[in-house]
C-alpha positions as a printed NumPy array, in Angstrom:
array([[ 95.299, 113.932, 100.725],
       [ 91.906, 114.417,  99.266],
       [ 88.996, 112.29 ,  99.63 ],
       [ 85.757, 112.909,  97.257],
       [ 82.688, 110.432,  97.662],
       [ 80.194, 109.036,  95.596],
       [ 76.465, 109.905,  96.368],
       [ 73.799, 106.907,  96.217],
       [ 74.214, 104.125,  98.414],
       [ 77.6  , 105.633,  99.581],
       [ 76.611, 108.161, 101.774],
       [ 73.432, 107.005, 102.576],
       [ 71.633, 103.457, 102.19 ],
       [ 70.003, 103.957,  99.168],
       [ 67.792, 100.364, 100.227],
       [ 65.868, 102.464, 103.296],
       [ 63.755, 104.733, 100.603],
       [ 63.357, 101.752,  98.208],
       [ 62.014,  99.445, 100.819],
       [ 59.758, 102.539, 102.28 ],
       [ 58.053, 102.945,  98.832],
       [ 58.095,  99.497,  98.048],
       [ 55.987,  98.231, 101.093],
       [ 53.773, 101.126, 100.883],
       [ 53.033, 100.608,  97.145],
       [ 53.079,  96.804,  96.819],
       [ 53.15 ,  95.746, 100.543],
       [ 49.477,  95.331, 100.461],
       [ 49.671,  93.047,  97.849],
       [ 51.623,  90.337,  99.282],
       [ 54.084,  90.029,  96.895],
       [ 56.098,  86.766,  97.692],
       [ 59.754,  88.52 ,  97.088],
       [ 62.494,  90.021,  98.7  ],
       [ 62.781,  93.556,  98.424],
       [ 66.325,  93.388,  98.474],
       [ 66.204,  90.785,  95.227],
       [ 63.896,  93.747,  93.416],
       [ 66.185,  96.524,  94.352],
       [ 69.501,  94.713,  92.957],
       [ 67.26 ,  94.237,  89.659],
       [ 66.111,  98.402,  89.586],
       [ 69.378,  99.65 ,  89.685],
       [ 71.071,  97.069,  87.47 ],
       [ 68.058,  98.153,  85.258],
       [ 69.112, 101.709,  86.054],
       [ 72.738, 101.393,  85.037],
       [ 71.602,  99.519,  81.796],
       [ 69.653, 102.672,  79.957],
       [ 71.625, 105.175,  81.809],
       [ 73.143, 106.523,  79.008],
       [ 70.177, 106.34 ,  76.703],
       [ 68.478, 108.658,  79.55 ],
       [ 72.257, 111.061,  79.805],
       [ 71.772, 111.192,  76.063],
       [ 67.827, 112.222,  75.68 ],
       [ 67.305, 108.75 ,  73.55 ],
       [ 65.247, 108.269,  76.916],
       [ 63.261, 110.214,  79.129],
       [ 63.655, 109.731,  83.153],
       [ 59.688, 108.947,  84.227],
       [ 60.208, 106.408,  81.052],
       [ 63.017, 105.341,  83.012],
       [ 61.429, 105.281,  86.3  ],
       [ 58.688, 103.015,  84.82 ],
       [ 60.86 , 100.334,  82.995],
       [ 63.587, 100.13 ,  85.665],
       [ 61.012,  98.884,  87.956],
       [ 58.857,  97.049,  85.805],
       [ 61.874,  94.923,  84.192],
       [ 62.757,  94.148,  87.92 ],
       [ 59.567,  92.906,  88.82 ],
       [ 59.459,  90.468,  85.732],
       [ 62.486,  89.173,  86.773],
       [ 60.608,  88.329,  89.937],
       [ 57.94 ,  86.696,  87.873],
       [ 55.567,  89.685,  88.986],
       [ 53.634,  91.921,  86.207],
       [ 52.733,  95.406,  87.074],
       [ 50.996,  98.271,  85.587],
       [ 52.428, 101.571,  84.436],
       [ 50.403, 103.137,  87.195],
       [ 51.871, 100.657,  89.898],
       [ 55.37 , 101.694,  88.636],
       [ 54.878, 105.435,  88.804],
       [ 52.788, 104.866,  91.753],
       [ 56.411, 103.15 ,  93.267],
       [ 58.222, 106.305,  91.6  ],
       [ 56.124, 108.892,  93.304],
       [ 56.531, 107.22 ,  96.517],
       [ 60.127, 106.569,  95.713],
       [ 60.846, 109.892,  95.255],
       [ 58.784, 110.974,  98.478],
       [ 60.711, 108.818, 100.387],
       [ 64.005, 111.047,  99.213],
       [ 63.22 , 113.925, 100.322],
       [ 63.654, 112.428, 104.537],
       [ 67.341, 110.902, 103.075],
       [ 69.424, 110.354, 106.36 ],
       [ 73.547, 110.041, 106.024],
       [ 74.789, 107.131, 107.374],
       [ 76.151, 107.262, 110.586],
       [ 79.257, 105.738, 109.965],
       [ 79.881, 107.959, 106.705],
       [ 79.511, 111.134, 109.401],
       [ 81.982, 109.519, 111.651],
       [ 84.287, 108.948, 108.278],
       [ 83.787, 112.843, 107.005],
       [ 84.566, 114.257, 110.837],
       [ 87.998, 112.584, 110.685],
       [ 88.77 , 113.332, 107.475],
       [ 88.019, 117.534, 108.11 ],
       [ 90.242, 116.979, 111.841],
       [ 93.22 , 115.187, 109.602],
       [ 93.001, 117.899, 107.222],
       [ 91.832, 115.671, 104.144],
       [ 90.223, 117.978, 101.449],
       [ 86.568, 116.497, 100.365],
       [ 84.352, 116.511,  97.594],
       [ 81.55 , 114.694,  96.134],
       [ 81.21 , 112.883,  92.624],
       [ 78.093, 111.687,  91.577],
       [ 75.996, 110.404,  88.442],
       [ 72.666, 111.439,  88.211],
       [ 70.446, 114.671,  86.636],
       [ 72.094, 118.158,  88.072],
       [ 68.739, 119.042,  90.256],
       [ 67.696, 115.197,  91.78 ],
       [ 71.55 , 114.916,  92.737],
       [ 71.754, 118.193,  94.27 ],
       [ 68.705, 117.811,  96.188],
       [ 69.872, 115.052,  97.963],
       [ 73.144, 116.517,  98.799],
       [ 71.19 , 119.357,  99.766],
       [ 69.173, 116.384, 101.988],
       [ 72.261, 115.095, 103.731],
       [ 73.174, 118.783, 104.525],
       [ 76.486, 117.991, 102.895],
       [ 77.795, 121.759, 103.251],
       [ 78.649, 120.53 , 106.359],
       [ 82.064, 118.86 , 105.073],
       [ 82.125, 120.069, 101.841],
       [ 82.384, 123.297,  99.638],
       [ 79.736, 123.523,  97.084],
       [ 82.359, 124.32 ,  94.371],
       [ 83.323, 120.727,  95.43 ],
       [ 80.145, 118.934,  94.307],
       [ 80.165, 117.34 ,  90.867],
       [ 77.474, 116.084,  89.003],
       [ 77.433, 114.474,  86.011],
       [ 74.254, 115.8  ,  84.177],
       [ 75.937, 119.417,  85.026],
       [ 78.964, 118.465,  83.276],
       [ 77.531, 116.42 ,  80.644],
       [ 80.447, 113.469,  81.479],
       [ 79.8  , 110.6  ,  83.593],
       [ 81.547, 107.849,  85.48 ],
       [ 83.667, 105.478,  84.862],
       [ 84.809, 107.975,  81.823],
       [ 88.256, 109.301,  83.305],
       [ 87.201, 113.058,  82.075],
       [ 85.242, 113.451,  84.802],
       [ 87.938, 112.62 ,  87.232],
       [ 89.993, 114.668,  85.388],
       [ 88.166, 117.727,  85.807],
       [ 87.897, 117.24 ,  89.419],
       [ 91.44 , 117.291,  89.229],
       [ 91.244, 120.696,  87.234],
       [ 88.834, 122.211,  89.474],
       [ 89.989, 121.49 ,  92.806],
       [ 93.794, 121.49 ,  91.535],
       [ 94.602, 118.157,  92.693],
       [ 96.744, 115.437,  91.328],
       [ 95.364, 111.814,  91.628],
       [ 98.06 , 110.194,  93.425],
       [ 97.282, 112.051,  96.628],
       [ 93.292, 111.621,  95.617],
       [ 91.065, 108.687,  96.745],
       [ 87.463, 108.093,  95.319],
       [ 85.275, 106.078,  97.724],
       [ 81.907, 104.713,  96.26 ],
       [ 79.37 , 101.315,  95.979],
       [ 79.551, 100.786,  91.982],
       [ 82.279,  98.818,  91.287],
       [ 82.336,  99.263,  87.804],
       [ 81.316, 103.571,  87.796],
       [ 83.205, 104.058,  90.901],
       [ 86.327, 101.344,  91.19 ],
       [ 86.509, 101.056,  87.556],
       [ 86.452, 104.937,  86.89 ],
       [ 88.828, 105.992,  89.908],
       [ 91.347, 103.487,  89.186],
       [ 91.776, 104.072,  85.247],
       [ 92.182, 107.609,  86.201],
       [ 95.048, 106.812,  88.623],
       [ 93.302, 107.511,  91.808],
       [ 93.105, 105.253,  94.69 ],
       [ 89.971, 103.515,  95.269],
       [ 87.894, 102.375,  98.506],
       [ 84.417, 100.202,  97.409],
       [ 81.623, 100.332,  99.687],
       [ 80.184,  97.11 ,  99.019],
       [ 76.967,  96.853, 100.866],
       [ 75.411,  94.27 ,  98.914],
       [ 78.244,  91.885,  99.115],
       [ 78.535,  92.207,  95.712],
       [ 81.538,  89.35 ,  93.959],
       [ 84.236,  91.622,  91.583],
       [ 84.834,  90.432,  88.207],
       [ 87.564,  87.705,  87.89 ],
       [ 91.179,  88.846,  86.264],
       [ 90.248,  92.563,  86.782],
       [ 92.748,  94.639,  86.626],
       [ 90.981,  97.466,  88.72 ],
       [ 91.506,  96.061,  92.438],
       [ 90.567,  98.521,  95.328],
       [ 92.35 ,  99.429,  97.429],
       [ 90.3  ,  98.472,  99.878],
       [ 87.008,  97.312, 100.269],
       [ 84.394,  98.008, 103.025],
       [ 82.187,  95.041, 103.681],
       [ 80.076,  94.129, 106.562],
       [ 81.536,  94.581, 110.281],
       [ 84.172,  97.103, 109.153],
       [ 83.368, 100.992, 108.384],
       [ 84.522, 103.146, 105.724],
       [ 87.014, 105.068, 108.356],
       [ 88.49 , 101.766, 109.315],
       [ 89.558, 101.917, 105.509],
       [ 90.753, 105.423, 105.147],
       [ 92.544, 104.973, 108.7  ],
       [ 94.026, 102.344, 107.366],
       [ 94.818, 104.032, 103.755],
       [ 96.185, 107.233, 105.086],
       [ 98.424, 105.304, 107.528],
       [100.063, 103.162, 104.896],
       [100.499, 106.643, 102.686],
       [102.755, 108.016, 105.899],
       [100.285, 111.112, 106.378],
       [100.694, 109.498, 110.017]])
């Protein structure tokens, strides 16, 4: 079997770093909002221009600015280009101290004791995304020739070429593959049009989209852990 993971909010809480920078940068102004509320609204904002940034239409500190601007209008809260790359600065600050979740170390111990071969997908310019796996000290669990980024390979999630290198690279087939990641429409959507099986780390209790025909194949909501899934996965697939 071979598990590869998703990066953001997957192996780590991506909320930790947001809420860092945004109570240092607009704590002290009392803003009456839940940081929570602003952080769904940045990375829907995120996703929305992502290929405009992928593509050069956009550049990434004009992204930085209007992800988090938008998402403090929708919070009926203006604030000034230097507030947002004020956030951005501190955002990015706060990246550099990224801690892997726990429960995603117990998950990748398991998975190198059963024998499961990993890797790591993830959106995201080559250098920021290899930073952070640099961060989480990924080369722990998983080969470096295993790590793929989408602004290296100029593809992106959900587009099935990505998975489809993997597959390539690693010489793999995607029945015996499993993608596990918090975007249910990169991650789900992606791994499931390519064939692979699918676990969703839904953190944010997030609803899926009615009469979709990408169901995961499992889904990792509060008061379960992701190797409660996989256990559970690799059982039913008779590796034990």
């Amino acid at each position: 079997m071979n598990l590869l993971l998703d990066v953001d909010d997957t192996l780590y809480d991506q909320l930790t770093p947001f809420t860092d920078a945004y109570q240092s940068v607009f704590g002290p102004l009392h803003y009456d909002c839940r940081v929570e509320d602003v952080f769904a609204r940045n990375r829907w904002y995120s996703d929305e221009v992502f290929e405009q940034v992928r593509s050069g239409q956009m550049s990434e500190p004009d992204m930085h600015v209007y992800r988090i601007t938008r998402a403090m209008e929708d919070m009926n809260i203006r604030i000034s280009v230097e507030q947002a790359r004020a956030f951005q600065d501190s955002y990015a600050d706060q990246q550099q101290r990224l801690v892997l979740d726990p429960q995603m170390e117990e998950l990748l111990d398991f998975a190198v004791q059963a024998g499961i071969r990993l890797g790591i997908i993830t959106n995201g310019p080559a250098e920021h995304q290899a930073r952070k796996v640099q961060q989480l000290r990924m080369n722990r669990w998983v080969d470096e020739q295993n790590v793929f980024i989408s602004g290296k390979l100029g593809v992106a999630k959900p587009d099935t070429r990505i998975f489809r290198h993997v597959e390539q690279s690693m010489q793999i087939v995607p029945e015996q593959s499993c993608y596990i990641g918090d975007s249910y429409a990169n991650d789900i959507i992606g791994a499931k049009k390519a064939g692979w099986l699918a676990i969703w780390i839904n953190r944010r209790n997030q609803p899926m989209p009615d009469n979709t025909p990408y169901v995961p194949d499992d889904i990792v909501k509060k008061g379960r852990t992701p190797l409660d899934a996989l256990k559970e996965l690799y059982t039913i697939l008779g590796y034990v």
